[in-house]
N, C-alpha and C positions, 0 to 999 in steps of 0.2 A: 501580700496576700491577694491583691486584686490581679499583681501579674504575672502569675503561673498559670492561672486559667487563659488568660488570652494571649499568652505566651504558646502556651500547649496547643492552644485552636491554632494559631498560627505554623504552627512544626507540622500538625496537620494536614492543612493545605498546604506548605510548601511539597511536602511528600507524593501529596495526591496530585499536582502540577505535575512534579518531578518524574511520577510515573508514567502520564498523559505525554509530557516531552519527550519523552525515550520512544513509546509506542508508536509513537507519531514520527519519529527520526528513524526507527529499522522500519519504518512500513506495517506498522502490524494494522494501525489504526489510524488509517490516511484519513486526510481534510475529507468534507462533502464534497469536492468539486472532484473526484481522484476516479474520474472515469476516462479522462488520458493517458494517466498513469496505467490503468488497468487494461487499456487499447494498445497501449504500446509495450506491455511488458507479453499481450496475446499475440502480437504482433512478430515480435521476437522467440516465442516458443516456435509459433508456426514456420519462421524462416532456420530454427534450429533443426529442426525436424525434416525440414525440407531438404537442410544441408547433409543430414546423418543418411538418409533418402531413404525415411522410412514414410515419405509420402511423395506421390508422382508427382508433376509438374500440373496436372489437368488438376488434383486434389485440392495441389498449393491454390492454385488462380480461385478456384471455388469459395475455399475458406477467407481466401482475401477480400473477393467480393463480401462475402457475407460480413466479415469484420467492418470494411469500411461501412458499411450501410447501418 
């Protein structure tokens, strides 16, 4: 009787972890520190874009400065 209830609270939170781990594992809901992650993934669009050459050479250097800074 006493351990369904804290059984149940238990299933609970393993769920509510279990979903937190996933969100955190595809990237939806990165750590606090995930502004390298986020530099580098800006980083990488700008050099895709660059390659497709739907922005000039003078644009790229521009937006790069701006990123690194």
């Amino acid at each position: 009787m006493v351990l369904g209830p804290i059984l149940m609270i238990l299933i609970v939170v393993g769920i509510v972890a279990g979903v937190i781990y996933l969100l955190r594992l595809f990237g939806v809901a990165g750590p606090v520190g995930s502004s390298q992650v986020t530099h580098d993934r800006a980083m990488a669009v700008l050099k895709e874009r660059y390659a497709k050459g739907e922005i000039d050479s003078t644009e790229f250097t521009e937006r790069k400065k701006l990123l690194a800074d």
